[in-house]
N, C-alpha and C positions, 0 to 999 in steps of 0.2 A: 416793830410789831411783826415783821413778816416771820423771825425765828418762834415767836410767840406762838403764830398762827400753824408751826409746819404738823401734819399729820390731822389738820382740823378742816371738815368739809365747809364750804365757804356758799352763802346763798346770799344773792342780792335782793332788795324791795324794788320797786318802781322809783320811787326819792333816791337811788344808789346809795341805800344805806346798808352797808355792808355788817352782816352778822356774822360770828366766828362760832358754830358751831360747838358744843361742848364748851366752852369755855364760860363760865358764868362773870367771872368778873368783865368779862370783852361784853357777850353776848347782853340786851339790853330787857330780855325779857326769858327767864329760866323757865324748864322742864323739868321734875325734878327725875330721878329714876323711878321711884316709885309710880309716878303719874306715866309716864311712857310705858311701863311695862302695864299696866291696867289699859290705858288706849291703844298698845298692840293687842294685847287680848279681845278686846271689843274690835276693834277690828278683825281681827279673825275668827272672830263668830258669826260678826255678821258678812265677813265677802269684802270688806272694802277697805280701800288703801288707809294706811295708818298715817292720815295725816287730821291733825287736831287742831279745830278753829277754835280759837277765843275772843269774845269779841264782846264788846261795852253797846249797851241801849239805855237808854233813859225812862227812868219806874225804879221799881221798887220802895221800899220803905225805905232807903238811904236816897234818894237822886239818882244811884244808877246800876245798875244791875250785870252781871256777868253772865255771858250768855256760852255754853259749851256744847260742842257738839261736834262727828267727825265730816272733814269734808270730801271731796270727791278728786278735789283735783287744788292745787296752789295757783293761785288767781293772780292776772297779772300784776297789781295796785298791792297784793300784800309782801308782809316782812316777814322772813321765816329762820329759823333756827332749826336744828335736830340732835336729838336724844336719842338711843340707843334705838335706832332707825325708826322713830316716830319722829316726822315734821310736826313741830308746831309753829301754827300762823296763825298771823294777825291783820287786819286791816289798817291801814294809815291814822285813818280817825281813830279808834280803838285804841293805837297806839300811845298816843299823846297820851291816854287815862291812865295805862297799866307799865309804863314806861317805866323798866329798873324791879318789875314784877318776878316771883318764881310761882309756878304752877304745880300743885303737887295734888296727891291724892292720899286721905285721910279715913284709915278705918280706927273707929272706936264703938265703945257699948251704944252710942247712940246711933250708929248708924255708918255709911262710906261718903264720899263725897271727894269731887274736886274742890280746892280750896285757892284762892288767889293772896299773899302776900306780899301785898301794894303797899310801896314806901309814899305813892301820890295820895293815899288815902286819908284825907284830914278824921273820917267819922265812920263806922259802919254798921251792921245789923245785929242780933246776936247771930244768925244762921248763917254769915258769912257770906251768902252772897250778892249781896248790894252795899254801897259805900256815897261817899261824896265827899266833895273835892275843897 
C-alpha cells in the first residue's frame, strides 16, 4: 500500500483510520472535483477555510437527511480526506451512514446542488437529500 499511497497527503480520524487522500478507491468517502472546486469558491467569498462538513441527522422524508455546510476548523473525532485543497470531513457517527459515499456537485435546468452517492442507501427522496438505511 505505501507505493500506492506515494505523492498522496495522508489525514488520520480519532479511530486511526487512515484516509489516502485523492485516491478514491483507498479513500472511504469521495470529493468529487467538481464539488471541491464550487466549496473552494464559497469559501473564498465568504473568508473561510475550505474545509467541508458532511454530515447525517435524523428527519427527512427518507429517515435521514444530509446535512452540508463549510467548517471552520477539522475537529479532533472527525475523518477527513482532501480534493484539490478542499478538506472534506466527517464525523465518526455520520461515518458509518455515508461509508463508500462520493460527494459532488450538480448543476442542471432544475437547479445546483450538492448531491451524495451512497452505496448504504437502501431508499431515498426524489430531491436527493435524505435516504434510509
Amino acid at each position: 500500500m505505501a507505493a500506492r499511497a506515494r505523492g498522496h497527503k495522508r489525514l488520520w480520524g480519532r479511530a486511526g483510520a487512515l484516509i489516502l487522500a485523492g485516491m478514491t478507491q483507498l479513500a472511504e468517502i469521495a470529493l468529487t472535483p467538481s464539488a471541491a472546486a464550487r466549496v473552494a469558491a464559497i469559501a473564498q467569498r465568504t473568508g473561510k477555510p475550505p474545509i467541508f462538513r458532511l454530515a447525517v441527522d435524523g428527519g427527512g422524508c427518507a429517515g435521514f437527511q444530509y446535512r452540508f455546510g463549510l467548517a471552520d476548523a477539522v475537529e479532533a473525532e472527525d475523518l477527513a480526506s482532501e480534493e484539490g485543497g478542499v478538506t472534506l470531513v466527517v464525523d465518526e457517527m455520520s461515518h458509518e451512514l455515508v461509508k463508500g459515499s462520493a460527494v459532488d456537485f450538480v448543476e442542471s435546468l432544475g437547479g445546483a446542488s450538492f448531491q451524495v452517492t451512497n452505496p448504504n442507501a437502501a431508499s431515498g427522496c426524489g430531491c436527493g437529500s435524505s435516504f434510509s438505511i
